[in-house]
C-alpha positions in Angstrom: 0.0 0.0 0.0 1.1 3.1 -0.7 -1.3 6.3 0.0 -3.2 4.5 2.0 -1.0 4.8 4.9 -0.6 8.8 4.7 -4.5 8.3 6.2 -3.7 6.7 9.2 -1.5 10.2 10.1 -4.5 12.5 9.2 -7.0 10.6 11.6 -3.8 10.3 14.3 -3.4 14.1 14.5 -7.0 14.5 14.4 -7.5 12.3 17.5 -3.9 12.9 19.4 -3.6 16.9 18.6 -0.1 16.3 20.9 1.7 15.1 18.2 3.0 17.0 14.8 1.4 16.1 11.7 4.9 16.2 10.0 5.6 13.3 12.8 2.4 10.9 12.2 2.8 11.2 8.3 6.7 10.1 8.9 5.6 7.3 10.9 3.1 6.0 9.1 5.5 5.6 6.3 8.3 4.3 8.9 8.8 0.6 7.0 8.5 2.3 3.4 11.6 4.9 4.6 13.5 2.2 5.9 12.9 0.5 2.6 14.3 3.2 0.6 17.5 3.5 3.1 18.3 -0.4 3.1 18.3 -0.5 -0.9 21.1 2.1 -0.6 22.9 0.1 2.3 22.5 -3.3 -0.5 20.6 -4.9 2.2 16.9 -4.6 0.3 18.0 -4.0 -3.4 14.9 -3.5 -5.3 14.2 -4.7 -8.9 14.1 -3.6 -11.9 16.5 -0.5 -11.1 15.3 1.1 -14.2 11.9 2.9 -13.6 10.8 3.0 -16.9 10.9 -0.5 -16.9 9.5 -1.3 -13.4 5.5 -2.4 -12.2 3.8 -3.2 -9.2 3.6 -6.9 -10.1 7.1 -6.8 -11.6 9.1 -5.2 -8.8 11.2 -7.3 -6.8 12.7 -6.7 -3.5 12.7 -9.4 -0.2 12.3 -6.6 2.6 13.8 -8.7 5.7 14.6 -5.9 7.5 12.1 -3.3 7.0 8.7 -4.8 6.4 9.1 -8.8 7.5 7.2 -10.1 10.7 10.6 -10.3 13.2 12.0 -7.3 12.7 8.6 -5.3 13.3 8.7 -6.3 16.5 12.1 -3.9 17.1 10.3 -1.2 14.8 7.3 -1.5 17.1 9.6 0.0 19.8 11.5 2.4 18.4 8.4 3.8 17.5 7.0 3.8 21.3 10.2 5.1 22.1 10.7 8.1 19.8 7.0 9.4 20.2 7.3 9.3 24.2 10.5 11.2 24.2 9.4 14.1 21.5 6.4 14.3 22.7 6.6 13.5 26.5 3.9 11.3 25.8 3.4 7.8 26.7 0.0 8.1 24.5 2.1 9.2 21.5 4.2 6.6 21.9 1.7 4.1 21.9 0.0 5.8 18.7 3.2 5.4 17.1 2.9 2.3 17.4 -0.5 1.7 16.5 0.6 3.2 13.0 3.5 1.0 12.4 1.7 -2.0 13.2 -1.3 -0.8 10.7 0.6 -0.3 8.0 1.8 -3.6 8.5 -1.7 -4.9 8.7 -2.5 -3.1 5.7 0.5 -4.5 3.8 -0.5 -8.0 4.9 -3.6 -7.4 2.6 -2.7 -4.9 -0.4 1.3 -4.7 -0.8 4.2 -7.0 -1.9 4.6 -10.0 -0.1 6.2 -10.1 3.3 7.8 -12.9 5.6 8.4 -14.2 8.9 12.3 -13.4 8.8 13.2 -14.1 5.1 11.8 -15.0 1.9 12.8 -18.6 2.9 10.3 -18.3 6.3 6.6 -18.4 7.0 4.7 -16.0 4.4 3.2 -12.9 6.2 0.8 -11.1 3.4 -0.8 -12.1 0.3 1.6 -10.7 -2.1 -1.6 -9.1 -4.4 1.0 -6.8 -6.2 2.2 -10.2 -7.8 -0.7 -12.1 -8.0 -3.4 -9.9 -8.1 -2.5 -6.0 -8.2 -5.7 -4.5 -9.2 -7.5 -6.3 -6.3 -4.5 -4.9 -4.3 -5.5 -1.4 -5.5 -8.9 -1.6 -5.1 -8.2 -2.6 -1.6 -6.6 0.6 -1.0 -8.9 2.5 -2.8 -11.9 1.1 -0.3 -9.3 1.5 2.5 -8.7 5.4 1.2 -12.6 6.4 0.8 -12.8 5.3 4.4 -10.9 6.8 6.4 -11.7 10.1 4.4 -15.0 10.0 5.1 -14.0 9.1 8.7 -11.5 12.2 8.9 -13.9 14.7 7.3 -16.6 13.6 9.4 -14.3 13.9 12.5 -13.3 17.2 11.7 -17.2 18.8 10.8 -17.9 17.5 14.4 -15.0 19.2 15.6 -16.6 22.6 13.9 -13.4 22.2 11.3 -14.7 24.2 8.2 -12.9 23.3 5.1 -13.4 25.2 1.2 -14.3 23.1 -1.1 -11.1 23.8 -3.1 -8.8 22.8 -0.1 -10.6 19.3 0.4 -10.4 18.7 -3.3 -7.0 19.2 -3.2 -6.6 16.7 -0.1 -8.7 14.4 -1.7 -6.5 14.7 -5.2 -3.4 13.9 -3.1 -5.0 10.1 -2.7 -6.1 10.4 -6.4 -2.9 11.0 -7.2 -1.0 8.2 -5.6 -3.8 5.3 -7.1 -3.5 7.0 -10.4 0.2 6.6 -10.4 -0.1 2.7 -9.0 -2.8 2.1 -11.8 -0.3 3.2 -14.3 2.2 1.1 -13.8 0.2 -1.9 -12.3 1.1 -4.5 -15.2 2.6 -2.4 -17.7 5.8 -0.2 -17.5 6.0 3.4 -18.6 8.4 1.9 -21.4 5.6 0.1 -22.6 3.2 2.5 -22.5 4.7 5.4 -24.1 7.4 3.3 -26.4 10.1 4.6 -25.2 13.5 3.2 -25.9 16.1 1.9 -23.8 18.6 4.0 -22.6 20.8 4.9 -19.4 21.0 8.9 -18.7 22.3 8.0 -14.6 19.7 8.9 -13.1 16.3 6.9 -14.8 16.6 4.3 -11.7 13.5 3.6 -9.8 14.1 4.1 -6.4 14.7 7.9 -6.9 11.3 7.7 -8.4 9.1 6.6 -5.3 11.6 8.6 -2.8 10.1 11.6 -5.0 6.7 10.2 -5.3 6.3 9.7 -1.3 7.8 12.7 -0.3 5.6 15.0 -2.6 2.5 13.1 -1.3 4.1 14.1 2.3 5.0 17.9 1.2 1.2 18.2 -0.3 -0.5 17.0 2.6 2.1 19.0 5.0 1.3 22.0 3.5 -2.9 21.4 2.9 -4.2 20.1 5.9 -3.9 23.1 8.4 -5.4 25.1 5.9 -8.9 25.2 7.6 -11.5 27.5 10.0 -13.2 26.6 12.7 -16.5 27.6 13.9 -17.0 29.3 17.5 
């Protein structure tokens, strides 16, 4: 899953106004940012390093240390342990974790496949990018609606009064991100605009989702204070 986990940071801040939005929308992404950093360390190596060439039922990469069962365990804390100390909060913390262990969850049911410890060890998803990636997006896309209509309806009890240009543009953020997984679900940019092979340095894949998370982060950063509220 991929924008589906930016709305488990919206309804965090809107329930635990203690912690920074900036914070929940970094941890809801923890596993995905410690994906990108272990594909530089050659620990998770992703493939096809080319993102012209890559897909969501193409793309390759055995996450041991980021996403598998065992090792979420140890993410589980470090979570507790950096909301409590920047927020002096045992209640963050425990949010924290309650977002780390969701997108887990929601990996388990609409993202690559994940393990025990390994890709040799006990399977711990369904893998529906590989077998089945448009059930795997119209999970999200159920998962997305949702807790929209959860958040908005949060905030209008709240006396939150939002144009409707600013939720649009909240709203297009999710778009966005399924429009770009749709894309490339079973056919490569390559294939879709015929373009030919070629190696300019900097065409690799990984730079493409860094960019692709982090302007879904920098949207939402910047449109969701952007609001009245009634007296």
């Amino acid at each position: 899953m991929l924008a589906g986990h930016f709305t488990t940071a919206l309804i965090a801040k809107q329930k635990f106004p203690k912690g920074t939005l900036l914070y929940f929308l970094i941890i809801s992404q923890l596993q995905d940012l410690l994906w990108f950093t272990f594909h530089y360390l050659g620990l998770e190596v992703t493939e096809p390093s080319d993102a012209f060439d890559a897909t969501l039922s193409n793309m390759a990469v055995d996450m041991l240390y980021s996403h598998d069962l065992a090792p979420l365990l140890f993410w589980l804390a470090i979570a507790f342990i950096f909301g409590k100390l920047l927020f002096k909060s045992t209640q963050i913390g425990l949010v924290s974790m309650a977002l780390v262990l969701v997108h887990f969850i929601l990996d388990f049911f609409s993202g690559h496949m994940h393990h025990l410890f390994g890709s040799g060890t006990m399977d711990a998803g369904l893998g529906l990018y590989a077998s089945n990636v448009y059930l795997a997006i119209f999970i999200e896309i159920i998962f997305i609606i949702g807790s929209l209509l959860y958040f908005f309806k949060g905030e209008a009890k709240k006396g939150i009064i939002r144009t409707t240009k600013n939720r649009v543009a909240i709203i297009s953020v999710f778009a966005y991100g399924i429009v770009f997984m749709s894309l490339i679900a079973t056919r490569s940019f390559r294939e879709i605009l015929s373009i030919p092979a070629f190696d300019l340095g900097f065409n690799t894949n990984m730079p493409v989702l860094i960019f692709t998370y982090v302007a879904m982060l920098y949207c939402l950063y910047y449109f969701l204070p952007k609001f009245n509220t009634t007296k």
